[in-house]
N, C-alpha and C positions, 0 to 999 in steps of 0.2 A: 671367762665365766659365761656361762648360757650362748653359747658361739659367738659372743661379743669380742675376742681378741682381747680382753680384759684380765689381767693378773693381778689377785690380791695378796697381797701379806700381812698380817698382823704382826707386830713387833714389837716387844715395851708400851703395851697399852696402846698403839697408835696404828690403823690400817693405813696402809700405800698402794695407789694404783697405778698403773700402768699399761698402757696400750703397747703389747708385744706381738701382734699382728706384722707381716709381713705386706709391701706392696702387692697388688694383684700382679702385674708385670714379675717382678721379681720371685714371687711364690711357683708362676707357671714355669718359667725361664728354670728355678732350681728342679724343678719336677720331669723336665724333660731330661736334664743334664742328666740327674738321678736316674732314669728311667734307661737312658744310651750305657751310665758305668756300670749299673745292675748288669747290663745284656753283656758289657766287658768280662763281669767277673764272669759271671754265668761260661764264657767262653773259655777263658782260661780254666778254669775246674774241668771243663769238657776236655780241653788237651793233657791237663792233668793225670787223666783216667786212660791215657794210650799208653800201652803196656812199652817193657825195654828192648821186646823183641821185636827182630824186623825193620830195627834202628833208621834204614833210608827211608821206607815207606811211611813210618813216623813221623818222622822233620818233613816231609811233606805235606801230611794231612794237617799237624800243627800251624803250620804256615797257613792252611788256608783256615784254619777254626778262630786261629789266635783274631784279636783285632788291631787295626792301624796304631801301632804307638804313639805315633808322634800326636794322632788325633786322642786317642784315652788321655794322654797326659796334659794336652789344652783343656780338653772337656774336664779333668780332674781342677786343675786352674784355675778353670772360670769360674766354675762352680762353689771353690775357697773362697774366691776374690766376691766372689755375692753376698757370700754368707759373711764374710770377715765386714765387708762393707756397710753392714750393718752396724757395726757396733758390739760391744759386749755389755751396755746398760742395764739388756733385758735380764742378766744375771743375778740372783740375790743372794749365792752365800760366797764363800771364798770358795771352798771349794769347788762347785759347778766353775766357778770364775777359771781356778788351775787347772781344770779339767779340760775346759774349752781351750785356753792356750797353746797348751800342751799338745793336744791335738791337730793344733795349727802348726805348731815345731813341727810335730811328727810328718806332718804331710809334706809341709816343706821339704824337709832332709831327706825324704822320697823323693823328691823330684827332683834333688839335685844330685841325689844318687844316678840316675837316672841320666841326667844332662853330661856329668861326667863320665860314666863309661860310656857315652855315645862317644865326648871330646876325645878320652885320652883312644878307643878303637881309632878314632881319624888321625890322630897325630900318629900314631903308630902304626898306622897302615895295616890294621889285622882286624878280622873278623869279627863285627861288631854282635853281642850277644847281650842285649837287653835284660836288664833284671826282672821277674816277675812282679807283676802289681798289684798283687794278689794284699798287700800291707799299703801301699799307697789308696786304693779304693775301698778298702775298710775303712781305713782312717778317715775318707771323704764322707761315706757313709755315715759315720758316725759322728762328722763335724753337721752336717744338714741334719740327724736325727735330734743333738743336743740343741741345736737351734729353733728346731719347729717345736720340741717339748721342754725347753726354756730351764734345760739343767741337766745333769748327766745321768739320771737315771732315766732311759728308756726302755721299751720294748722292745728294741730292737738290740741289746748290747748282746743278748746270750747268743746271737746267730753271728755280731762281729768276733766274741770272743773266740769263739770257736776254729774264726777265721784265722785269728791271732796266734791261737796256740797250736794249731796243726802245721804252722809256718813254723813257728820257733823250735817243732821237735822236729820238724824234718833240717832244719838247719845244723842243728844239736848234730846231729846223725853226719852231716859233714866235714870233711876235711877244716878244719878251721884255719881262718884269714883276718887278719887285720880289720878287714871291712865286714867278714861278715860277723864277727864280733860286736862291730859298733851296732852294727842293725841288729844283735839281738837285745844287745844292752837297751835300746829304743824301743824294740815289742816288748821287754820284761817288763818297762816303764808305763809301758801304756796298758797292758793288762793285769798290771798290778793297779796301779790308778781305777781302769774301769769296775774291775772286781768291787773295787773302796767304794767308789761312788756312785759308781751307774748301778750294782745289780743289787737289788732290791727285795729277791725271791730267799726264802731259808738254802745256808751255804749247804746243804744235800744235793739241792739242786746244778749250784756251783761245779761241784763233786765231777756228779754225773756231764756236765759240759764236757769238764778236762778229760772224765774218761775215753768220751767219746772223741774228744781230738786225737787223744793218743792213739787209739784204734785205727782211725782212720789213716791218720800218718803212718801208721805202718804198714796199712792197703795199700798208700801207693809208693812205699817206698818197697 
């Protein structure tokens, strides 16, 4: 309230405050994190957009667009580990509460998506092929967004959702696997969840998101 870090609630006759403010260390520390996985995603949508043809010259330029894995997935990490480290006190209903957890699963089972097909490429001695992160830095995104706005509706959900469901139709579109099943059974969860809680604008709006994921998903498929 009035840039005081102050949150009120009224509840059964009785207001509660609470100082949800971030340390200044910790505030700047999340903002640069934020500021390096932006420039990840940003990257990855740029390799996204290199067409199928010319396939050698492809995997080349990809390679040099993409960014350092092993450093997006620390920087995704740390950045958990900031925000988790806080706490989840500054929460007030149940739902913001399921929302934020969830979210925390979600990122999690990214990364360890992640850590294993690095493991099992090494045990088997084959050609290691990174899953995209394109659902792991959403999710991060949208973990420091529910944090800094102290609940799961924010401004920023319509641009994750987006992120969300252009992943899930381009997956849809493939071959189905075991694993990629689990991962979409994990994006249905989470943008069905954010829909619930986080978007706040009349569902036309909604509407129009999805179409526009679908669209897109088709551009680059």
């Amino acid at each position: 309230m009035l840039d005081a870090g102050v949150d009120y609630v009224f509840s059964d006759g009785i207001i509660y405050s609470l100082q949800t403010g971030l340390a200044q260390w910790t505030y700047w520390a999340i903002c640069l994190l934020v500021i390096y996985l932006v420039r990840c995603l940003s990257k990855y949508v740029l390799a996204s957009l290199t067409k199928k043809d010319k396939q050698e010259d492809n995997k080349a330029k990809k390679s040099d667009i993409l960014p350092n894995p092993i450093t997006c997935l620390l920087a995704s990490a740390a950045t958990t580990l900031l925000v988790v480290g806080q706490g989840d006190h500054v929460f007030t209903t149940h739902e913001d509460l399921i929302f934020y957890w969830f979210t925390v699963f979600y990122i999690g089972a990214y990364e360890c998506l992640f850590l294993c097909t690095r493991f099992l490429a090494y045990v088997k001695h084959t050609e290691k092929r990174d899953p995209p992160f394109y659902n792991l830095l959403a999710g991060v995104l949208q973990l420091v967004a529910s944090r800094l706005y102290v609940g799961a509706e924010t401004p920023y959900n319509p641009p994750i959702i987006f992120i969300i469901a252009v992943r899930m139709v381009v997956k849809s579109h493939r071959k189905p696997d075991l694993l990629r099943c689990i991962t979409l059974l994990l994006d249905s969860l989470m943008l069905s969840l954010t829909c619930v809680y986080g978007f706040g604008p009349a569902t036309h709006y909604l509407a129009a998101v999805f179409v526009a994921a679908v669209a897109w998903a088709d551009f680059l498929m």
